[in-house]
N, CA and C atoms as a LAMMPS dump frame, in Angstrom:
ITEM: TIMESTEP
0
ITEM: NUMBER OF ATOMS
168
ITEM: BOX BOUNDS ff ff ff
-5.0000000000000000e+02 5.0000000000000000e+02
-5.0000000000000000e+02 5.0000000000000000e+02
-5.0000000000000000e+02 5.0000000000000000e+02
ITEM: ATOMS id mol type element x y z
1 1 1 N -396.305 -255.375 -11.364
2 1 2 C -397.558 -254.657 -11.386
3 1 3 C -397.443 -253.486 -10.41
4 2 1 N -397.529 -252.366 -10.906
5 2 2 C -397.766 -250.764 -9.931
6 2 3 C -399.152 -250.905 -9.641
7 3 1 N -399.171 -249.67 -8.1
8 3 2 C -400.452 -249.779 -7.529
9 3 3 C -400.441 -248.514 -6.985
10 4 1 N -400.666 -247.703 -6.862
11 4 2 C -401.085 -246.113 -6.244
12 4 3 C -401.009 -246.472 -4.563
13 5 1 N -400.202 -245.918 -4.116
14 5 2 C -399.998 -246.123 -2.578
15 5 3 C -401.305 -246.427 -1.638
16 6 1 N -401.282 -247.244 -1.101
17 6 2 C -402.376 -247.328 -0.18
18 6 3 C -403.566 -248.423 -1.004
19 7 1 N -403.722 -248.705 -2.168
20 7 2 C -404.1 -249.807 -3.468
21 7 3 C -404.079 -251.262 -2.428
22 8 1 N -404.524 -252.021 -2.75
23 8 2 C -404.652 -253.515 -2.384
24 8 3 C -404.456 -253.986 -3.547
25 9 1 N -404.623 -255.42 -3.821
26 9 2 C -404.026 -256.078 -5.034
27 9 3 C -405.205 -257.46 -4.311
28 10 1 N -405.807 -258.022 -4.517
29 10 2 C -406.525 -259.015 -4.615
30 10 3 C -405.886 -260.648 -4.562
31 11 1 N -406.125 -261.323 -3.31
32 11 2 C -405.251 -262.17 -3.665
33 11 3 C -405.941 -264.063 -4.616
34 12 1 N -405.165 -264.295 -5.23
35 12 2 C -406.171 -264.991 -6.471
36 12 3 C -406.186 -266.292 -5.905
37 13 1 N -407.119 -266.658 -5.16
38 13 2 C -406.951 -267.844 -3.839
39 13 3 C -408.892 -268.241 -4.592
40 14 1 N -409.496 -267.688 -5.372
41 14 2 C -411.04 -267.699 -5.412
42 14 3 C -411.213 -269.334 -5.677
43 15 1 N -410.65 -269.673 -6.392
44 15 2 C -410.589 -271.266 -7.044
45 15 3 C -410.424 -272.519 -5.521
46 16 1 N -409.16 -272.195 -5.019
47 16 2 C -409.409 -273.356 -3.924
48 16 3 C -410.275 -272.86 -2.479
49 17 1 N -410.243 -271.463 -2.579
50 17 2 C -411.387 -271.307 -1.436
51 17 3 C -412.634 -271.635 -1.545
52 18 1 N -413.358 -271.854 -2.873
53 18 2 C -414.28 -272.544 -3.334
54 18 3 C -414.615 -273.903 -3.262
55 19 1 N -413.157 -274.714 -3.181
56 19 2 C -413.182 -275.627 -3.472
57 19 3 C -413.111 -276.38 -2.013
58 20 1 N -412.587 -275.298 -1.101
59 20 2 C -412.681 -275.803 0.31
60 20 3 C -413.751 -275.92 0.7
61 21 1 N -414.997 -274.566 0.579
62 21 2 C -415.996 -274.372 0.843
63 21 3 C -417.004 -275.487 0.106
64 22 1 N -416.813 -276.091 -0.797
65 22 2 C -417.646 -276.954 -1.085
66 22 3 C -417.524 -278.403 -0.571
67 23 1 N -416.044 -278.275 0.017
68 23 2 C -415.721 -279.637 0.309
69 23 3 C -416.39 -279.473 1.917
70 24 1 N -416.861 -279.133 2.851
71 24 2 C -417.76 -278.555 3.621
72 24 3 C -416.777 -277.735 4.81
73 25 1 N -415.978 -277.092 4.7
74 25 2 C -414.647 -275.675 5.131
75 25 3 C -416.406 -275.115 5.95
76 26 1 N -415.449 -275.013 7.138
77 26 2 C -416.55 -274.468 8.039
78 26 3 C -415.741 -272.922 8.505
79 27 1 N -414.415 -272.455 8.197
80 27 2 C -413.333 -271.214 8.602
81 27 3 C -414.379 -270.405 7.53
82 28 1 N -413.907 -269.231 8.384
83 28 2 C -414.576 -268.046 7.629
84 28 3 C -412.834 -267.706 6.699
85 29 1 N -412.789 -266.753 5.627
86 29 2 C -411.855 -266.922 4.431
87 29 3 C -410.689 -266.239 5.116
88 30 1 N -410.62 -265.305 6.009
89 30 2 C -409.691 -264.849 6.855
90 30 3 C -408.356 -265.99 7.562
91 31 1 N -409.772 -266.844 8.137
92 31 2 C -408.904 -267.894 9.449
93 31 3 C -408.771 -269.034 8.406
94 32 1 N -409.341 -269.188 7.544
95 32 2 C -408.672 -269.951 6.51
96 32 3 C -407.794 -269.863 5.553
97 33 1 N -407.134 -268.565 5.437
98 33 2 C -405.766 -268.144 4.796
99 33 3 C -405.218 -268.597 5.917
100 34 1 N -405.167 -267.802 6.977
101 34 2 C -404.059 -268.157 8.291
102 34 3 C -403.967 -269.718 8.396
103 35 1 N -404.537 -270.707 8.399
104 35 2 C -404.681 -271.913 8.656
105 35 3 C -403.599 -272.235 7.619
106 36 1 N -403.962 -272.17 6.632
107 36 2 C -403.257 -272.782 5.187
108 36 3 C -401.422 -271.828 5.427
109 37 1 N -401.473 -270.624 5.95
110 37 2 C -400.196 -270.538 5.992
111 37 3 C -399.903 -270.873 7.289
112 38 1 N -399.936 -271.311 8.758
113 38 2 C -399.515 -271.742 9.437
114 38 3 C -399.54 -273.695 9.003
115 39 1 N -400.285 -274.172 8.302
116 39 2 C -400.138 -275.928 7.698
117 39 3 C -398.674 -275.202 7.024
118 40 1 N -398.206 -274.165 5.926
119 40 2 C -397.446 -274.314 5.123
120 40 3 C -395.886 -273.89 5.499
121 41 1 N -396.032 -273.244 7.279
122 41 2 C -395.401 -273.572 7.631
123 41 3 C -394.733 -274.268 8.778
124 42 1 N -395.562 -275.273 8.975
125 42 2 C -395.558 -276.453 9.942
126 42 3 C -394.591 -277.065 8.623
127 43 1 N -394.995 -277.502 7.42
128 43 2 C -394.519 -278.451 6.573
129 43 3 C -392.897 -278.177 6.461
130 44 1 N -392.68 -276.609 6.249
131 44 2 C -391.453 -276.138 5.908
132 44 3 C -390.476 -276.296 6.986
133 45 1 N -390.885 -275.818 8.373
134 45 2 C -390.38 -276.918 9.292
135 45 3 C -390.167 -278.073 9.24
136 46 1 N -390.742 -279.53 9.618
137 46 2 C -390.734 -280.498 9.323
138 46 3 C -389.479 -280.756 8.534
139 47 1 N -389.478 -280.219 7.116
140 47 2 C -388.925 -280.373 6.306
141 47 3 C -387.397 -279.955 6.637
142 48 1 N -387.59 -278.868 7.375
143 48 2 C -386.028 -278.341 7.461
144 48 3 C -385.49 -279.066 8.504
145 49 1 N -385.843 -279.428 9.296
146 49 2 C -385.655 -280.52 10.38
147 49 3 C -385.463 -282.14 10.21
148 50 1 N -385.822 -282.706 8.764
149 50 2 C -385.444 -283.888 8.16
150 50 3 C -384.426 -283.962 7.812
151 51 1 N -384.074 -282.644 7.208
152 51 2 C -382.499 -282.896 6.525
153 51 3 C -381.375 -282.116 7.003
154 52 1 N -381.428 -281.322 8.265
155 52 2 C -380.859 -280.808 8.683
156 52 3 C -381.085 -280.682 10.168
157 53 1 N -381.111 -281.32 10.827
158 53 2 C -381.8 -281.291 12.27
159 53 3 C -381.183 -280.264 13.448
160 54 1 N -379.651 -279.826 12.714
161 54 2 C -379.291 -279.186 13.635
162 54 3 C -379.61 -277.453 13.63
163 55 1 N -380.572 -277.482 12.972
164 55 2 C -380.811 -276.069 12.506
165 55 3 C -381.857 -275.526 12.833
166 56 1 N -381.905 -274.486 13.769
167 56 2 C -382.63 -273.833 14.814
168 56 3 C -383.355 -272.966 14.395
């Protein structure tokens, strides 16, 4: 997809931010992207550290 320099692109998150917010998500949608990518990469850690522990 092209975008005219300086363009944003929308990111398509509307479905589970909804779904947070109903589940009672008290983060405003900002600190709740950041949240969800610092959980996603806590996990990826974790993960790389199970099967490879020596890897820094």
């Amino acid at each position: 997809m092209e975008t005219a320099p300086g363009d944003t692109l929308p990111f398509p998150d509307d479905a589970s931010w909804a779904a947070y917010q109903e589940g009672g998500g008290t983060l405003d949608r900002d600190d709740w992207r950041r949240a969800n990518v610092d959980a996603f990469i806590e996990r990826l850690y974790d993960a790389v550290k199970a099967a490879k522990p020596w890897v820094k």
